[in-house]
C-alpha positions in Angstrom: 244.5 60.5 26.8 241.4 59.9 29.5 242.7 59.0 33.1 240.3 57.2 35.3 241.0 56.1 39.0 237.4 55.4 40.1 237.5 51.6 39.7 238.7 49.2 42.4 238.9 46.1 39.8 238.9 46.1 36.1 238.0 42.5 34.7 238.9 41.6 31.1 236.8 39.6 29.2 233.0 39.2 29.2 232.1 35.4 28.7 230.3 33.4 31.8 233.8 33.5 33.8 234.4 37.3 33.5 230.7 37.9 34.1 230.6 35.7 37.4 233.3 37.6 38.7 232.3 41.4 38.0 228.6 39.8 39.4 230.3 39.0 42.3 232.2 41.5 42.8 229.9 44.0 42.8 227.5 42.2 44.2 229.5 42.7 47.7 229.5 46.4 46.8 233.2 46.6 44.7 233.3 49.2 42.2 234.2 46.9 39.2 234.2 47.6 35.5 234.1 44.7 33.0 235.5 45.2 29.6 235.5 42.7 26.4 236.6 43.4 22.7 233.6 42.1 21.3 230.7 44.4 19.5 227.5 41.9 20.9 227.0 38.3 22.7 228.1 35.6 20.0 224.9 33.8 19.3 227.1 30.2 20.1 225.7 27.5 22.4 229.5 26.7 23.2 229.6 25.5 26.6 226.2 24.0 27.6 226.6 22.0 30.4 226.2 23.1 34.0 227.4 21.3 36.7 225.2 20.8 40.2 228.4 22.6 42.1 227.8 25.3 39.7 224.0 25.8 40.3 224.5 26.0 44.2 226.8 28.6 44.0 224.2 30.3 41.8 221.9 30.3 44.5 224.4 31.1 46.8 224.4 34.6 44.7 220.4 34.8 44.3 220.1 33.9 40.5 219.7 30.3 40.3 216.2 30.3 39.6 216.4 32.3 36.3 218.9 29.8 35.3 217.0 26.5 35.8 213.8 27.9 34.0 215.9 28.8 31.0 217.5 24.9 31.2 216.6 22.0 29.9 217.2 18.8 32.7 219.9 16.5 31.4 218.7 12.7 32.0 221.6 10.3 31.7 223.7 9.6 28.3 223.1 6.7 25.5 226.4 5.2 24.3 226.7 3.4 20.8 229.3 1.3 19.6 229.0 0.0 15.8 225.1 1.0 15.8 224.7 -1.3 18.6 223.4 0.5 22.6 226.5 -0.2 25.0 225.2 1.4 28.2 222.5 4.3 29.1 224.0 6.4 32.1 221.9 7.8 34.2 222.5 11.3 35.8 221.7 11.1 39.5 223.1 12.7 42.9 222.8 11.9 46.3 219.1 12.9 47.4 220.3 15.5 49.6 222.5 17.4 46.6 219.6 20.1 45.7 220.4 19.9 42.0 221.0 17.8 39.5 223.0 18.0 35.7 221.3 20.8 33.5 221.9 22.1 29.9 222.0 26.1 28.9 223.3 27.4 26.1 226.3 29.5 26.6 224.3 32.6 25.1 221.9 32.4 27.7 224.0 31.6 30.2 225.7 34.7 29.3 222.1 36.8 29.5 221.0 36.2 32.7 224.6 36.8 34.4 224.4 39.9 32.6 221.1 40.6 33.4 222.2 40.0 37.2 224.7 42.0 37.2 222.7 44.4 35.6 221.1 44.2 39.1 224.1 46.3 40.8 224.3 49.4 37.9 227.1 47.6 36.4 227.2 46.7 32.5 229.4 45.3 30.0 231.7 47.9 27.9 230.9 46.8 24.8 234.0 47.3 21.9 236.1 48.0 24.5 239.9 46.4 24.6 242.6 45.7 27.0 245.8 46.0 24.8 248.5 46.5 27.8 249.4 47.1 31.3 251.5 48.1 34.1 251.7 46.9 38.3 253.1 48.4 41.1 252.8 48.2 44.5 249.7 50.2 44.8 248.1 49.1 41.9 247.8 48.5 38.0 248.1 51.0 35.2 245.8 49.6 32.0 245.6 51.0 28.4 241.9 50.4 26.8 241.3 50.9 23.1 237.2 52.2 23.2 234.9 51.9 20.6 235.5 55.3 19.3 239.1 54.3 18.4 240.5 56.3 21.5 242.6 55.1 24.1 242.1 55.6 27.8 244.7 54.8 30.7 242.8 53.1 33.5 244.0 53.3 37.1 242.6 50.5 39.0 243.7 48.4 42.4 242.8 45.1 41.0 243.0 43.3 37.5 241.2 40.2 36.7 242.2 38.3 33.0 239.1 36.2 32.3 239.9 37.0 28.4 240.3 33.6 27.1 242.8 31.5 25.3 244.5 33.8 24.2 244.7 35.9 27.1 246.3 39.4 27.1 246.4 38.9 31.3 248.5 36.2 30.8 250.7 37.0 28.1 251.2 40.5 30.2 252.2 38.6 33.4 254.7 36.5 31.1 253.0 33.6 32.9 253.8 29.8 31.3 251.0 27.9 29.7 252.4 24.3 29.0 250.8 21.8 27.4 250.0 20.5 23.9 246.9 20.0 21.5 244.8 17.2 19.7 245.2 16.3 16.1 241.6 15.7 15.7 239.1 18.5 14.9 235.2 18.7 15.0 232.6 20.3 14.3 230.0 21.7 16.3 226.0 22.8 15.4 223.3 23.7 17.0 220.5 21.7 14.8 217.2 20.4 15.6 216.3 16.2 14.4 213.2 14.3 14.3 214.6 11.3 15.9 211.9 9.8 19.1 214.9 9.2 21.6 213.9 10.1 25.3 214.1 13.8 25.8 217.2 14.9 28.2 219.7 12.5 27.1 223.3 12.9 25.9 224.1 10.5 23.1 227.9 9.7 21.9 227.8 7.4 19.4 231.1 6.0 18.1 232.4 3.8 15.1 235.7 1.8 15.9 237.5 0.3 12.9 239.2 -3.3 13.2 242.1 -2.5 15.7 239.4 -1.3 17.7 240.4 2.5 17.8 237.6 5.2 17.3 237.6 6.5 13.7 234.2 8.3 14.1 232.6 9.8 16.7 229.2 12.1 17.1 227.9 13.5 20.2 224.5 15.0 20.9 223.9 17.6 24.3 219.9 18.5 24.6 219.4 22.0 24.6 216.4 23.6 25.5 213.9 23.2 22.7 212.0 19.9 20.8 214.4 18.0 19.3 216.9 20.9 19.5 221.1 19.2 20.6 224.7 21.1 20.2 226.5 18.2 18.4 230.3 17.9 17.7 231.7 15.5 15.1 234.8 15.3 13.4 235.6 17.3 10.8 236.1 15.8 6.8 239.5 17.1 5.4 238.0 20.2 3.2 236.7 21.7 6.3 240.4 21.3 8.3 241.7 24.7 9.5 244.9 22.9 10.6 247.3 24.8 8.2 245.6 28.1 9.6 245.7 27.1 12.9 249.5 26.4 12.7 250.2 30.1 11.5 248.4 31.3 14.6 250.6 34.4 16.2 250.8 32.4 19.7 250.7 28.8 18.9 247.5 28.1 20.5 244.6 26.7 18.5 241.9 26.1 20.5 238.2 27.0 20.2 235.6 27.8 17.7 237.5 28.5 14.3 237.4 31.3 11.8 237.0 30.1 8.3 233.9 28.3 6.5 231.8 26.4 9.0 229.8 23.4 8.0 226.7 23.0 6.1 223.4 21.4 7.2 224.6 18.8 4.7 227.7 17.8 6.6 225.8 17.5 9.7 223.3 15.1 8.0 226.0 13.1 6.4 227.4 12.2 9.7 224.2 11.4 10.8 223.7 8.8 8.5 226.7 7.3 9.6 226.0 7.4 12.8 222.4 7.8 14.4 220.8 4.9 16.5 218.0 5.3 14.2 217.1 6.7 10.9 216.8 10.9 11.0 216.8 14.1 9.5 218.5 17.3 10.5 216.7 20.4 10.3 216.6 24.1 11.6 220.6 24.7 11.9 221.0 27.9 14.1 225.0 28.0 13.4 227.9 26.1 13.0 231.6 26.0 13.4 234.8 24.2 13.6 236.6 23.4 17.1 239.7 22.4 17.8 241.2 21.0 21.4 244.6 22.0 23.3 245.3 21.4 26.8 247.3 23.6 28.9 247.8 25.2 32.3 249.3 27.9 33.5 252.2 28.2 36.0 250.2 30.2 38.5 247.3 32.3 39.0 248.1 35.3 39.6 251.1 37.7 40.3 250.9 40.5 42.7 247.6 42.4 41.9 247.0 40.7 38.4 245.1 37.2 38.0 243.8 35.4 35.2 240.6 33.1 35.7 239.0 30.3 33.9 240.4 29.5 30.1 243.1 32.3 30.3 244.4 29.8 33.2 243.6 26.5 31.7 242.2 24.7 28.5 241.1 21.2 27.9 238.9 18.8 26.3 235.3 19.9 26.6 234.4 16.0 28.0 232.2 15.9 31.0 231.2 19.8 30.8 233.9 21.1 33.4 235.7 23.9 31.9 233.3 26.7 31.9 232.4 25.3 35.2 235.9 25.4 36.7 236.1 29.0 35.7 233.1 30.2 36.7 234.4 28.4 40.6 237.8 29.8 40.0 235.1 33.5 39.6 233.8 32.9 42.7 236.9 32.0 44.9 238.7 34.9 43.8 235.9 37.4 44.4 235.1 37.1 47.6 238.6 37.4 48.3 239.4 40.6 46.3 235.9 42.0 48.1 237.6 41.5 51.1 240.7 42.8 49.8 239.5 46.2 48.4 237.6 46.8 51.7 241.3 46.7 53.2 239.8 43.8 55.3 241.8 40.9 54.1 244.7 39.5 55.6 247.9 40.0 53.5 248.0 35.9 52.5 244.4 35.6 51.3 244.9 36.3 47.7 248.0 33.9 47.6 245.0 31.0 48.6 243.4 31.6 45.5 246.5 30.1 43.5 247.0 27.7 46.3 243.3 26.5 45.8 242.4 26.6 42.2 246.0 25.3 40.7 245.2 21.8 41.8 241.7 22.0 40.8 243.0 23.4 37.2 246.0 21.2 37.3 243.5 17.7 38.0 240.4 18.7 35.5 242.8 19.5 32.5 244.5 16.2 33.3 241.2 14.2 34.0 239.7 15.6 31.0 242.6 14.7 28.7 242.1 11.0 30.2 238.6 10.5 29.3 239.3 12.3 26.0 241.6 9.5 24.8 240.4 6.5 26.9 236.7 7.6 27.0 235.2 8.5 30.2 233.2 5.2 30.1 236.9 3.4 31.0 237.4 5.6 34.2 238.4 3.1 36.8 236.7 5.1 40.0 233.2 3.8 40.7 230.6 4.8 39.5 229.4 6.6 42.3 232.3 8.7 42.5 232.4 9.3 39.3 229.1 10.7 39.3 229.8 13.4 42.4 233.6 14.2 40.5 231.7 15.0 37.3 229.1 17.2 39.1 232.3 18.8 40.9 231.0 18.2 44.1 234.4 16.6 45.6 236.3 20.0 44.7 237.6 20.8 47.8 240.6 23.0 49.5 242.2 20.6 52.4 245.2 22.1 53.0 244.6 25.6 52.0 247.0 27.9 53.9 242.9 30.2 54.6 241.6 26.7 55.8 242.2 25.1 59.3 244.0 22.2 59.4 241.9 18.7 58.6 242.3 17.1 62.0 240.3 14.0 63.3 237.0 12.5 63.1 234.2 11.8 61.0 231.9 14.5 58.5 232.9 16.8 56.4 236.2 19.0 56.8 237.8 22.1 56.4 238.1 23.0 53.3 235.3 20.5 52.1 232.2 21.4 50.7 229.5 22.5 52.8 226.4 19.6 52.1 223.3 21.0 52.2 220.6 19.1 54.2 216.8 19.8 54.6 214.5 19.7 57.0 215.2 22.7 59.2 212.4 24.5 60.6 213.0 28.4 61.2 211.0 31.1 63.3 207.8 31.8 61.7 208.0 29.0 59.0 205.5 26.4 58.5 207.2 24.4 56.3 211.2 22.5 56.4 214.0 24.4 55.0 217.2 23.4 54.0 220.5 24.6 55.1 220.8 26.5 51.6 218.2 28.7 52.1 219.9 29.5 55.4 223.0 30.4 53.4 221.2 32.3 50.3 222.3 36.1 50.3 225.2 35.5 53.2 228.8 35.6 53.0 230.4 34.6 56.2 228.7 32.3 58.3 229.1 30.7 61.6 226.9 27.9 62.2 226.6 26.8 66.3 225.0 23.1 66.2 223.7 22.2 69.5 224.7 25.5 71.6 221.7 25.2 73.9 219.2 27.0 74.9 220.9 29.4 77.8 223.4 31.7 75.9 225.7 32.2 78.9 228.7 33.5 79.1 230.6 31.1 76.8 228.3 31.8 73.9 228.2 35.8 74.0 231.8 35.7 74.3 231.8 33.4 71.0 229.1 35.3 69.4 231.5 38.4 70.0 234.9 37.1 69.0 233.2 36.1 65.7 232.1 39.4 64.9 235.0 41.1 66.2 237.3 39.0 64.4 235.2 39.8 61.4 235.1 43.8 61.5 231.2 42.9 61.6 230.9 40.3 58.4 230.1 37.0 60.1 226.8 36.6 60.9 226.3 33.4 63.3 223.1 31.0 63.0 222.3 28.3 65.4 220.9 25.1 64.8 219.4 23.1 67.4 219.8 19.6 67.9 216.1 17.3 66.5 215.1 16.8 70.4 215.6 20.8 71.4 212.6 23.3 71.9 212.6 24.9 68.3 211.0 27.7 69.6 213.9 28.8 71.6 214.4 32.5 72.1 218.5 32.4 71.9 220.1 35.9 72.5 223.7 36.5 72.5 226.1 39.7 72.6 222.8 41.5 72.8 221.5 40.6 70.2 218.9 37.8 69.1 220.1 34.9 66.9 218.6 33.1 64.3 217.5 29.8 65.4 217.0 26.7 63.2 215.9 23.4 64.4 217.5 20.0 62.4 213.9 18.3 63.3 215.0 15.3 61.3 218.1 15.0 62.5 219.6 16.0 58.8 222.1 18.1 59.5 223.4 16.2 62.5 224.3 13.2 60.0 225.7 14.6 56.9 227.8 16.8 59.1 228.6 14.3 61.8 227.8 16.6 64.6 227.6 14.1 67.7 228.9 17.3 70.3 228.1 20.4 70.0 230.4 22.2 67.1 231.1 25.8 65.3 231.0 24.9 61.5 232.3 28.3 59.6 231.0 28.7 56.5 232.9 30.5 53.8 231.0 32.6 50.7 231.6 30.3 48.0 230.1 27.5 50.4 233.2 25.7 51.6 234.1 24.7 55.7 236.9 27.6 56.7 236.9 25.5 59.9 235.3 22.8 62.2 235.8 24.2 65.7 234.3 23.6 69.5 232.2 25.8 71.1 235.9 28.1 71.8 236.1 31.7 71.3 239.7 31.1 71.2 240.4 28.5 67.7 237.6 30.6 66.3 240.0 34.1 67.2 242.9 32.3 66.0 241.0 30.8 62.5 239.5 34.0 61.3 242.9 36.1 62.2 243.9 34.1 58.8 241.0 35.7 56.8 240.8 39.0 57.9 243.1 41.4 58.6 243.5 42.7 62.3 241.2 44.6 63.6 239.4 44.5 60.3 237.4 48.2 59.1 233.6 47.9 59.6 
């Protein structure tokens, strides 16, 4: 039997959540290995929808423009009711959100996160299996079945489960995973149609019989291509894999199914019932049938072994959120195991990753299970709010034990999102930037707003306690209030700091900075803290992060 020790985190399972996280991972330098049972890529444009939350924390990492040229821009969403047009929804965020509601097949979602994290000599191991494993206090002992048939006894500080539904992680930790399923099945294709409606649109289109219940339904995503949608329908009786489903070893059916999918003919069929206009379905790339639970576990994670995405929670696919929540629940978790491995981490970070994705998990499966039976049309929030829930903007973490507490006042707060805003003007730029492009490529970050143009005392002490708090990994920014010189030379702790300039006043109003104020900014883009101009609460803050006297 092979022994290997030279890993720091071993992550199970290979789809867009797994892949976030070994991205991540060893993107902040992490010796990671990533694993999944599967020979290839499945060729499936499963999840397709990708939330605006989602593509700001993939420019957060640096790969965000690969993603949006392989997209297609989702418009709005027709709904029909009996043939007849009910309401057209239109897909818009505030104007200072940088993006908007995009469609990618899960494939190539899958590709260019693979072919970032190709970026850091890391690949996928192909074929490869984890079948069991073992914790201690030092680490965890995992058995791998290879492609060659052999079995090789890993030795790794971390383990990560992003292996699914039917998650080996979680079985292995004995966690809980409560919940139930849907009767109802469908079907899913990705198939091209000659129909004229405007390009970028969902459709759902649904029949409702005389008690005025929904006894047909068909919805259309766009996917990149003319005329090209992943639809889901439900499924005639011959095509049921409920009797197969039933004898499943754990209970769960949820997911594409194995059995015979349907034809190009059943596809059409439905069509007929149920397209606004007269069409024909064409050019069928593959086809399955999917059924729906809902489920949660009873925690994330137990000592050095977490589970991510759906080995943590499954739930109806409505409104695109849960390949999206698990690619977030990626990104919380790595930055924190980053920290972690470098022994840098104080001893209750990890636990905030429970503490912060749970509820998230816990509200999106229960949402989602809402606006699967009521329709998300019925949702009694306005519009508006809707709108930013959807795009998973509101996600936030007030009252995370690794947040300061809310406290007073107006503008975001700790543990809220960071907004981004535009109009900053840097040293040497001839053009407005936003706050996001200030971010791009930086972990920790301490924002100063309106710090002045003398550094003084007060501001190399700040300046200092920041990055010795840090063992060296916040780097601070300052942005100058719209009336300051923006060509200010500001030095600080010896050392020259980046300058910004808010020349229209931007970042002053979505951040409700009237005094000057010490915004920290954590990786994955959320406030850690809201602070004055105090070396001490910004001592006292990151002593909850980082471990004292954190190695450089």
């Amino acid at each position: 039997m092979a022994h290997t020790f030279a890993t720091d985190v071993l992550v199970a399972g290979a789809g867009p959540v797994g892949l976030t996280a070994a991205a991540e991972l060893r993107r902040r330098g992490v010796t990671c290995r990533i694993v999944d049972r599967l020979p290839a890529r499945l060729p499936f444009a499963k999840a397709v929808g990708i939330q605006p939350r989602t593509l700001e924390l993939w420019d957060r990492m640096g790969m965000v423009r690969a993603a949006l040229e392989a997209a297609v821009p989702m418009r709005g969403q027709f709904l029909y009711v009996n043939g007849v047009e009910k309401a057209r929804i239109e897909l818009s965020v505030p104007p200072e959100v940088p993006y908007g509601f995009v469609a990618l097949p899960q494939y190539e979602t899958e590709r260019i996160l693979d072919e970032f994290l190709g970026r850091f000599g890391a690949a996928v191991e192909r074929g490869t299996e984890l079948v069991s494993f073992t914790q201690d206090a030092d680490g965890v002992t995992c058995r791998l079945h290879t492609p060659s048939g052999a079995e090789e006894e890993l030795r790794t500080r971390y383990l990560v489960g992003c292996d699914g539904a039917h998650s080996i992680v979680r079985k292995g930790l004995g966690l809980s995973f409560e919940g139930g399923a849907f009767a109802e099945e469908y079907m899913l294709a990705d198939v091209r149609v000659d129909w004229d409606l405007p390009p970028g649109y969902n459709l759902r289109a649904m029949h409702l019989d005389g008690d005025g219940a929904v006894d047909d339904v068909l919805v259309c995503i766009p996917l990149p291509g003319r005329g090209r949608y992943r639809m889901s329908m439900m499924v005639p009786p011959e095509l049921s894999t409920a009797r197969q489903d039933a004898a499943a070893s754990d209970g769960i059916a949820h997911g594409l199914q194995s059995g015979r999918g349907p034809a190009l003919a059943d596809i059409q069929t439905v069509l007929d019932r149920l397209s606004p206009q007269p069409t024909t379905a064409f050019d069928i790339r593959w086809t399955s049938v999917f059924r729906i639970s809902h489920r949660i576990v009873d925690r994330y994670g137990d000592g050095r072994v977490f589970v991510a995405g759906d080995a943590a929670h499954i739930h109806p696919p409505t409104g695109a959120q849960g390949m999206n929540t698990g690619i977030q629940d990626a990104w919380n978790l790595a930055w924190k195991l980053a920290l972690a491995c470098e022994g840098a981490a104080h001893p209750g970070l990890l636990a905030g990753y429970d503490a912060e994705r749970r509820p998230v998990g816990e509200e999106v499966v229960g949402r989602t299970v809402r606006h699967a039976v009521e329709g998300m049309e019925n949702d009694p929030d306005d519009p508006a709010t809707v709108m930013l829930r959807e795009a998973q903007l509101l996600v936030g973490y007030r009252g995370s034990p690794t947040v300061d507490p809310v406290g007073e006042g107006r503008g975001p707060r700790p543990g809220d999102r960071a907004p981004d805003c535009a109009g900053l003007t840097g040293p040497g730029t001839a053009y407005p930037m936003r706050l996001y492009d200030v971010l791009r490529d930086r972990d920790h970050v301490l924002l100063l707003y309106g710090a002045g143009s003398e550094p003084g005392a007060g501001l190399d002490e700040l300046v200092r306690t920041a990055r010795e708090s840090s063992g060296g990994r916040m780097e601070v920014c300052l942005v100058l209030a719209a009336d300051a010189d923006a060509h200010a030379v500001i030095e600080a702790d010896g050392t020259t700091l980046p300058v910004y300039a808010d020349t229209r006043g931007e970042f002053a109003r979505l951040y409700a900075a009237e005094e000057p104020t010490a915004f920290v900014v954590r990786p994955d883009g959320y406030l850690g803290a809201r602070l004055p101009l105090s070396p001490s609460p910004l001592a006292a803050h990151l002593a909850a992060v980082f471990t004292p006297n954190p190695p450089n």
